[in-house]
TIMAR-915960 format. One record per residue (C-alpha): residue number from 1; residue in three letters; x, y, z. Coordinates in steps of 0.1 Angstrom, whole numbers, padded with zeros to 4 digits. Example, Ala and Ser with C-alpha at 12.3 -4.5 7.8 and 13.67 -1.06 7.14 Angstrom:
2
<site num="1" residu="ALA" u="0123" v="-0045" w="0078"/>
<site num="2" residu="SER" u="0137" v="-0011" w="0071"/>
***
This chain:
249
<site num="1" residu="UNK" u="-0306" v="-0244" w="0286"/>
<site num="2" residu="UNK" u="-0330" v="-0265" w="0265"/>
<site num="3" residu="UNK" u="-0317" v="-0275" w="0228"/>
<site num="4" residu="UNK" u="-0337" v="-0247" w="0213"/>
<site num="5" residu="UNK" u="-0330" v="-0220" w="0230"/>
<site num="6" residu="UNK" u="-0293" v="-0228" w="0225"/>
<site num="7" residu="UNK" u="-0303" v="-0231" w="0189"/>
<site num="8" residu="UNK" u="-0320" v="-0194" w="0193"/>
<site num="9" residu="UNK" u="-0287" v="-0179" w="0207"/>
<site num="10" residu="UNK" u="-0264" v="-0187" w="0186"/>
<site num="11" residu="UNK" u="-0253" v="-0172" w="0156"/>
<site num="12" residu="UNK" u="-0240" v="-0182" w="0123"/>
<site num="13" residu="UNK" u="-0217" v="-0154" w="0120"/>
<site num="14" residu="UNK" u="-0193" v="-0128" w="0136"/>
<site num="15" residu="UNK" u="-0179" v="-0096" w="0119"/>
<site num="16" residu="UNK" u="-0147" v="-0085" w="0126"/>
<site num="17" residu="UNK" u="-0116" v="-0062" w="0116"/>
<site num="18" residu="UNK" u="-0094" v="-0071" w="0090"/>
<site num="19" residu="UNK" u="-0062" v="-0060" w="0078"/>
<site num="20" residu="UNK" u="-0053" v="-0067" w="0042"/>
<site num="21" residu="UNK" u="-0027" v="-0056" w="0016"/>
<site num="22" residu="UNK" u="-0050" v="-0039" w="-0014"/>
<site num="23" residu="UNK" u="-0034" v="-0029" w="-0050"/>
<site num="24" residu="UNK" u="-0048" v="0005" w="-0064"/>
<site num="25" residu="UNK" u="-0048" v="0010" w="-0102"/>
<site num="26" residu="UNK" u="-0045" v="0047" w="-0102"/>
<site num="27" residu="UNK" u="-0066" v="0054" w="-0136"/>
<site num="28" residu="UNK" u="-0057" v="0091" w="-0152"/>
<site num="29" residu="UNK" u="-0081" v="0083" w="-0185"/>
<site num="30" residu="UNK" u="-0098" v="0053" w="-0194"/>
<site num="31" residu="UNK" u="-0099" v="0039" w="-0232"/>
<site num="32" residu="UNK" u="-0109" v="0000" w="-0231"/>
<site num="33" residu="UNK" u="-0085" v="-0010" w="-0259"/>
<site num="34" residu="UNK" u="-0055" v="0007" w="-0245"/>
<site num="35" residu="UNK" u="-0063" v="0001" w="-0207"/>
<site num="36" residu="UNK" u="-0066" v="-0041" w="-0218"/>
<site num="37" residu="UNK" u="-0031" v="-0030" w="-0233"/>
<site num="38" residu="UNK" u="-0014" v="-0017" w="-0206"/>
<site num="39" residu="UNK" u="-0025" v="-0043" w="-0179"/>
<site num="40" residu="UNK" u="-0013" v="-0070" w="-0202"/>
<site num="41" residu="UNK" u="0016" v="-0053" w="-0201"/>
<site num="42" residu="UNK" u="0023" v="-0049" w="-0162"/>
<site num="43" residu="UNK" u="0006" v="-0087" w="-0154"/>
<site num="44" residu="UNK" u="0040" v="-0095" w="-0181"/>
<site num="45" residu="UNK" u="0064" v="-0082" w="-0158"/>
<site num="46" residu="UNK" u="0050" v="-0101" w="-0127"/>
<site num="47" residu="UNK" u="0022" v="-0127" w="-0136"/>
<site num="48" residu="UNK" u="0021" v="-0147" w="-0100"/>
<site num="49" residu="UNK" u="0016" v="-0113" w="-0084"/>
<site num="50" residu="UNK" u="-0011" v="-0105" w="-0103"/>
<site num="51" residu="UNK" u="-0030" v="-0138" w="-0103"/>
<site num="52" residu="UNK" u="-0061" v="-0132" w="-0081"/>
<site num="53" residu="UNK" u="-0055" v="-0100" w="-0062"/>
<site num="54" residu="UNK" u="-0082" v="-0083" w="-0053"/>
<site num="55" residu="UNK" u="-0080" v="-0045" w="-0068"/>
<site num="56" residu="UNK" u="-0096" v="-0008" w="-0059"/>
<site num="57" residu="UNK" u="-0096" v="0019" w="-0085"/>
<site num="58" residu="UNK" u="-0083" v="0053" w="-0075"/>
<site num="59" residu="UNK" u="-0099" v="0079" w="-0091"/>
<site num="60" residu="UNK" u="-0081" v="0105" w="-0072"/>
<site num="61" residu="UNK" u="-0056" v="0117" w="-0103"/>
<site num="62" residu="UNK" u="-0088" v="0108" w="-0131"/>
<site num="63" residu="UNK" u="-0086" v="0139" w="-0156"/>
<site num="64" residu="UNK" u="-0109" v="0124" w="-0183"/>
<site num="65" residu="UNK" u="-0144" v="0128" w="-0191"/>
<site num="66" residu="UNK" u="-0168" v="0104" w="-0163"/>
<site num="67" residu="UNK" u="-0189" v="0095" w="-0194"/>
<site num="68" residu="UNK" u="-0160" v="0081" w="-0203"/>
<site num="69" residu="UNK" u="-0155" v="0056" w="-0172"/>
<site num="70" residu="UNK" u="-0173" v="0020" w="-0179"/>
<site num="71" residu="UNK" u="-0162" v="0001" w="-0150"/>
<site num="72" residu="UNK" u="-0185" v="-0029" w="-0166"/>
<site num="73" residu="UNK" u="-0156" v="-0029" w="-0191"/>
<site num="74" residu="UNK" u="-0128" v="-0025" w="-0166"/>
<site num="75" residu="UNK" u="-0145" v="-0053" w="-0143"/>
<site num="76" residu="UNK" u="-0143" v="-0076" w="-0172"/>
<site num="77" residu="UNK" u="-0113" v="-0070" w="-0187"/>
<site num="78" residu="UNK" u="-0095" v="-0074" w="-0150"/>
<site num="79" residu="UNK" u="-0112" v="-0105" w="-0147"/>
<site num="80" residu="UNK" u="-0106" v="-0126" w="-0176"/>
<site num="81" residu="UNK" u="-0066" v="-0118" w="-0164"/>
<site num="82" residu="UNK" u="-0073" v="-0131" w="-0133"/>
<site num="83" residu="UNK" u="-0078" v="-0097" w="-0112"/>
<site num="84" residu="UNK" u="-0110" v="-0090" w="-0088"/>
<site num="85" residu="UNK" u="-0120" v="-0053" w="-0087"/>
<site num="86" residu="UNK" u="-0139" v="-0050" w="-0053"/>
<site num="87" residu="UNK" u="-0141" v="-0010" w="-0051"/>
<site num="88" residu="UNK" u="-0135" v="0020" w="-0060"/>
<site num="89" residu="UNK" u="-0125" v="0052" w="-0044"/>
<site num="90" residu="UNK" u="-0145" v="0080" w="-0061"/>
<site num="91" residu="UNK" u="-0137" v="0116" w="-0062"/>
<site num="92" residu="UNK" u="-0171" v="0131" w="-0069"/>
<site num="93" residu="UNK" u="-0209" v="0118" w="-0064"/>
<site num="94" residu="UNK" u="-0210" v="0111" w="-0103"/>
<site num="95" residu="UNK" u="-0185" v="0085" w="-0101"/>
<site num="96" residu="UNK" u="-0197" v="0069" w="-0067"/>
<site num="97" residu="UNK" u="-0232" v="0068" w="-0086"/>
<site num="98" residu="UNK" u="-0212" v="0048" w="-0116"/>
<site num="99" residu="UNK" u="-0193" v="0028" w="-0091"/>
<site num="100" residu="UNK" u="-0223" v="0020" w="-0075"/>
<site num="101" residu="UNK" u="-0245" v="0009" w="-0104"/>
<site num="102" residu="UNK" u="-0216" v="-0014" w="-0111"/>
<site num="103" residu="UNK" u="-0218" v="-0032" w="-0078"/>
<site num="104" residu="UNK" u="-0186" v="-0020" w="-0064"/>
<site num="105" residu="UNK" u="-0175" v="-0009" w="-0030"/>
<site num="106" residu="UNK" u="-0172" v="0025" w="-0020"/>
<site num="107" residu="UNK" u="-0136" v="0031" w="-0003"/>
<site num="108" residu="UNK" u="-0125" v="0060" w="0016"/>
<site num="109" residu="UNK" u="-0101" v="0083" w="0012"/>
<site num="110" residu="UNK" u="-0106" v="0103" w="-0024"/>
<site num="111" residu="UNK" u="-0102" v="0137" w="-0024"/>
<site num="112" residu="UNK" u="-0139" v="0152" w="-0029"/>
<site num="113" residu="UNK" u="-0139" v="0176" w="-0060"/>
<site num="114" residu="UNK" u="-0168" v="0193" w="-0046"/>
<site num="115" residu="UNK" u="-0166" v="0239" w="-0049"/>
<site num="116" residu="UNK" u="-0152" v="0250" w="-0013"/>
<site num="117" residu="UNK" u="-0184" v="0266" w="0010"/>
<site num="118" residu="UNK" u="-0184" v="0301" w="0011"/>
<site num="119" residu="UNK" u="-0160" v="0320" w="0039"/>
<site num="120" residu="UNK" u="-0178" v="0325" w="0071"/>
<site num="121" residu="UNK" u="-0174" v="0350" w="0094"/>
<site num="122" residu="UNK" u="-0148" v="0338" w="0122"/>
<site num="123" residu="UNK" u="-0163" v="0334" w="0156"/>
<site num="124" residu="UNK" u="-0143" v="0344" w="0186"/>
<site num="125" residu="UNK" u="-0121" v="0322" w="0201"/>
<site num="126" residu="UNK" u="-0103" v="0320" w="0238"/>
<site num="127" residu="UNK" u="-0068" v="0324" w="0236"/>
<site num="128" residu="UNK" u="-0048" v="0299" w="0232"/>
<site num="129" residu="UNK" u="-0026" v="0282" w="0259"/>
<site num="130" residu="UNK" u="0001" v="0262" w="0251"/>
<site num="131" residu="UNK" u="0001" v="0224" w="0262"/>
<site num="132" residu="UNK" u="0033" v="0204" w="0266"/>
<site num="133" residu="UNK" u="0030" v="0177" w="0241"/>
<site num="134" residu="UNK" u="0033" v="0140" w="0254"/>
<site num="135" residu="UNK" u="0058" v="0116" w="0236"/>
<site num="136" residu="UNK" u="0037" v="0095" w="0210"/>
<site num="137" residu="UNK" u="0048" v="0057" w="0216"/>
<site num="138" residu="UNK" u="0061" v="0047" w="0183"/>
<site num="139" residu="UNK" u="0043" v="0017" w="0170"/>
<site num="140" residu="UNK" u="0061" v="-0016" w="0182"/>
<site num="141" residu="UNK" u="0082" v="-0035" w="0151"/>
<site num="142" residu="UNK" u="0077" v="-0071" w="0142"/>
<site num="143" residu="UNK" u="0107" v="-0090" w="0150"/>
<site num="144" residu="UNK" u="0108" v="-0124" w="0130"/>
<site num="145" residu="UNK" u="0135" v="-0152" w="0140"/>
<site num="146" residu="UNK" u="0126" v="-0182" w="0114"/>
<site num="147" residu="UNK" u="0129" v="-0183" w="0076"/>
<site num="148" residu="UNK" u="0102" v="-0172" w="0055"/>
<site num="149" residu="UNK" u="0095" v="-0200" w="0034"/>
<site num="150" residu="UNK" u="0078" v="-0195" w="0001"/>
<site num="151" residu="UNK" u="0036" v="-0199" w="0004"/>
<site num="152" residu="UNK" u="0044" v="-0178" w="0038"/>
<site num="153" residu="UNK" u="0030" v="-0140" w="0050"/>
<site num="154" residu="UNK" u="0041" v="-0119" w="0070"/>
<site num="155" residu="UNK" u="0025" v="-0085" w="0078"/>
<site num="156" residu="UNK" u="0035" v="-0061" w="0104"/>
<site num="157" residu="UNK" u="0000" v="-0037" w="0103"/>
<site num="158" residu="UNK" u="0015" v="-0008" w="0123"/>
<site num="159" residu="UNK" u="0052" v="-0004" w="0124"/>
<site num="160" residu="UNK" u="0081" v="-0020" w="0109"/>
<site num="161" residu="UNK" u="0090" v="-0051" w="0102"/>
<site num="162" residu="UNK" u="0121" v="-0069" w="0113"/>
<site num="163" residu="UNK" u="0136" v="-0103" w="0095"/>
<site num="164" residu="UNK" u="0164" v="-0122" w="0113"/>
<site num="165" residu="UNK" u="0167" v="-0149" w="0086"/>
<site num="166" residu="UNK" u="0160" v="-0154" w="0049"/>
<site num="167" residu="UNK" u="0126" v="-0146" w="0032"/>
<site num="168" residu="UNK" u="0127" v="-0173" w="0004"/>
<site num="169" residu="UNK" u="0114" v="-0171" w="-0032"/>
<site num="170" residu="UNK" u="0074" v="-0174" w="-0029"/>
<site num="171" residu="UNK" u="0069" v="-0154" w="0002"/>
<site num="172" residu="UNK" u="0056" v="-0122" w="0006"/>
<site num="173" residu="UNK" u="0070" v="-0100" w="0036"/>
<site num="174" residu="UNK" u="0047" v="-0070" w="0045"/>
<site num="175" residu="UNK" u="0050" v="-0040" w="0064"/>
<site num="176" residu="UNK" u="0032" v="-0002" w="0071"/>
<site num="177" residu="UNK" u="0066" v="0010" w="0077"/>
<site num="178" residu="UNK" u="0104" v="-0004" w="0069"/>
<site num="179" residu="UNK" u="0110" v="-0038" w="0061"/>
<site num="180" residu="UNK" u="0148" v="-0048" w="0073"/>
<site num="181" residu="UNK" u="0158" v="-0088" w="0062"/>
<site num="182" residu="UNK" u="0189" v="-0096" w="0075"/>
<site num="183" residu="UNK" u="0194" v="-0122" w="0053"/>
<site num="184" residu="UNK" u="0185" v="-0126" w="0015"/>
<site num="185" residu="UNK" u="0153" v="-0114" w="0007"/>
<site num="186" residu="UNK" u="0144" v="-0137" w="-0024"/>
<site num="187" residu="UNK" u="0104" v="-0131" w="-0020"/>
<site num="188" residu="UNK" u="0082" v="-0102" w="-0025"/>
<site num="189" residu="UNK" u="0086" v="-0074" w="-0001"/>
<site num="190" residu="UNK" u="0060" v="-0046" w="0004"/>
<site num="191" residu="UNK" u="0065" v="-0015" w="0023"/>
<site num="192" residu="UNK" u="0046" v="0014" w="0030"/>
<site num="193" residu="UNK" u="0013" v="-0002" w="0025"/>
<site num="194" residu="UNK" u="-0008" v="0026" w="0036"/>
<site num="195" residu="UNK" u="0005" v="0048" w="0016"/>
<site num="196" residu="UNK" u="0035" v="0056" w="0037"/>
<site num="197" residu="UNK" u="0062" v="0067" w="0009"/>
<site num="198" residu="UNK" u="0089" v="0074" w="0034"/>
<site num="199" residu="UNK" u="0093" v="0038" w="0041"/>
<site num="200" residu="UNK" u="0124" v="0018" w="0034"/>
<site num="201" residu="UNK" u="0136" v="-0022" w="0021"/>
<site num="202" residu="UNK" u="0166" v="-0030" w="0035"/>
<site num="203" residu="UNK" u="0180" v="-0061" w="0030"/>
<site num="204" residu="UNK" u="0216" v="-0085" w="0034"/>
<site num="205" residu="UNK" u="0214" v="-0098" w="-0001"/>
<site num="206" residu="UNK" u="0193" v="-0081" w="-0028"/>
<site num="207" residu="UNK" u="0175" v="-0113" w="-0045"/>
<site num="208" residu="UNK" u="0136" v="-0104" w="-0047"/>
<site num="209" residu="UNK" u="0110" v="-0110" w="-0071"/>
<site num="210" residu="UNK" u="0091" v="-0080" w="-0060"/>
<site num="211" residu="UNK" u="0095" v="-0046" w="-0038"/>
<site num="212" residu="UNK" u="0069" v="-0024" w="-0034"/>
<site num="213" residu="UNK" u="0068" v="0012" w="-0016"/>
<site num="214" residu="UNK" u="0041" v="0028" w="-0015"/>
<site num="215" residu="UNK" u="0022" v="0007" w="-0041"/>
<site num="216" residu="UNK" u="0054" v="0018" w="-0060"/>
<site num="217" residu="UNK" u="0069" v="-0018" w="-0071"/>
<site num="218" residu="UNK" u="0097" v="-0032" w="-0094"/>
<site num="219" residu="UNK" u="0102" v="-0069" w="-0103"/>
<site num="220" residu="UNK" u="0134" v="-0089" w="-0106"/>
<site num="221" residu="UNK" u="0143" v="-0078" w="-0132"/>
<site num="222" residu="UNK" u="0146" v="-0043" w="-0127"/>
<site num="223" residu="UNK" u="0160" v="-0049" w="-0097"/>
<site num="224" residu="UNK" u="0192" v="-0066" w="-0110"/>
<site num="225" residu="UNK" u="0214" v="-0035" w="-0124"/>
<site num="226" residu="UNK" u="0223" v="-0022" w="-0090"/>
<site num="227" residu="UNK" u="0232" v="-0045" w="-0055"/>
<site num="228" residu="UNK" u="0219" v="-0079" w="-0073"/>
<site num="229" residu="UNK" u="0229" v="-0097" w="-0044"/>
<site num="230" residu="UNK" u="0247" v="-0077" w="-0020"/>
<site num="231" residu="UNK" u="0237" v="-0059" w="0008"/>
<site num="232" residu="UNK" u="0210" v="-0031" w="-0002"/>
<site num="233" residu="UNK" u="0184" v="-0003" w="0003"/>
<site num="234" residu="UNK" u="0155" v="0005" w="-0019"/>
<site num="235" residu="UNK" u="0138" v="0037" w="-0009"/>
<site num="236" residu="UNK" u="0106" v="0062" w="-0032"/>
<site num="237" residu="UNK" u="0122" v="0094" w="-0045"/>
<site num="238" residu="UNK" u="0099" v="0112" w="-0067"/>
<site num="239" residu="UNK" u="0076" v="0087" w="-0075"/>
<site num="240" residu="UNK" u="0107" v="0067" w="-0081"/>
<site num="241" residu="UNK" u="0125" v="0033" w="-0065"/>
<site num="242" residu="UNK" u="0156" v="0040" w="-0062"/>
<site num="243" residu="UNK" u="0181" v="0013" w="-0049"/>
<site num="244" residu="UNK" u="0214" v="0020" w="-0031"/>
<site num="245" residu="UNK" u="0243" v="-0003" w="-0019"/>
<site num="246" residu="UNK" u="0242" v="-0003" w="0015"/>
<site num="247" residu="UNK" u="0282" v="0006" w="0016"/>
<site num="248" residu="UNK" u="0274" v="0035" w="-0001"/>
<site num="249" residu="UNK" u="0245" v="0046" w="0016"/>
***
């Protein structure tokens, strides 16, 4: 094959899937003052897990006006503290239309506010016949054997995530189901990350920086009134982490 040709063929790019851990800022109302206020307020309780994460913003639960929404002013105020809004996931076409004059992605997964169609008339349908249902593999856990060590990640995409050593301060341990560290867990640990609120930390020595369920988090310090180092589970319960020594699970 002659230089050119070679040249011709080849390409300067490849697109592929990627899995990655996204915050959502679940906005209910948006006033600029008060919305600077109250992200000041949660990058306080956490500052390195803020620094540079990229963000969508759920408009799922939005209840004000969309006249209201500026994202110009959101995309600002997130970036001078260091936060990238990338996209948004929009409940109705008026707030894709903003969303999209602002230069932001489009996600999936908002629940369309759009009036139900009108009833039609049911067609007839063949009875049914019942099928046996075939047992669903459960998706395969990530086993780790080695330590953690801080400036590490670890993500376990489908199924659980299973630790056989320490996760130190500075790592981040991540996981679409359970995350179980048999050892201390002194990092950030993240599970449920699609959204699954059933999901469970479990852990040897309670020590982290960060747990999230659900993108339902708490920091050290709120951690430290119940199992602060001893063996631990933190599970959601209405919209809640609650955290429970393991003895008295």
């Amino acid at each position: 094959m002659s230089d050119s040709a070679a040249t011709e063929t080849r390409q300067s790019f490849q697109l592929k899937s990627a899995s990655i851990s996204l915050t959502a800022l679940e906005l209910y109302y948006f006033d600029n003052d008060e919305f600077e206020a109250n992200l000041k307020s949660k990058i306080s309780q956490a500052p390195g897990f803020f620094r540079d994460i990229p963000l969508i913003i759920s408009l799922d639960k939005y209840d004000g006006p969309d006249s209201e929404l500026d994202f110009f002013k959101i995309i600002g105020t997130c970036r001078r503290h260091s936060i990238h809004v990338i996209g948004v996931r929009a409940a109705n076409d008026d707030q894709r239309r903003l969303a999209r004059g602002a230069s932001l992605a489009l996600l999936p997964g908002g629940s369309v506010k759009e009036p139900a169609p009108e009833a039609a008339e049911p067609e007839a349908q063949p009875p049914t016949v019942p099928q046996p249902e075939s047992a669903r593999e459960p998706a395969p856990a990530r086993v780790i054997n080695q330590p953690v060590r801080s400036g590490q990640q670890v993500y376990a995409p489908e199924g659980d995530l299973i630790i056989l050593a320490p996760v130190q301060a500075g790592a981040e341990v991540l996981a679409a189901g359970n995350i179980h560290v048999y050892g201390p867990l002194r990092g950030r640990a993240l599970a449920g990350i699609h959204g699954a609120d059933t999901a469970r930390v479990f852990c040897q020595s309670l020590e982290a920086e960060l747990v999230s369920i659900a993108g339902h988090y708490k920091i050290s310090e709120d951690l430290q009134d119940i199992a602060w180092k001893s063996a631990a589970q933190i599970q959601l319960r209405d919209d809640v982490l609650v955290v429970t020594p393991l003895d008295k699970a």
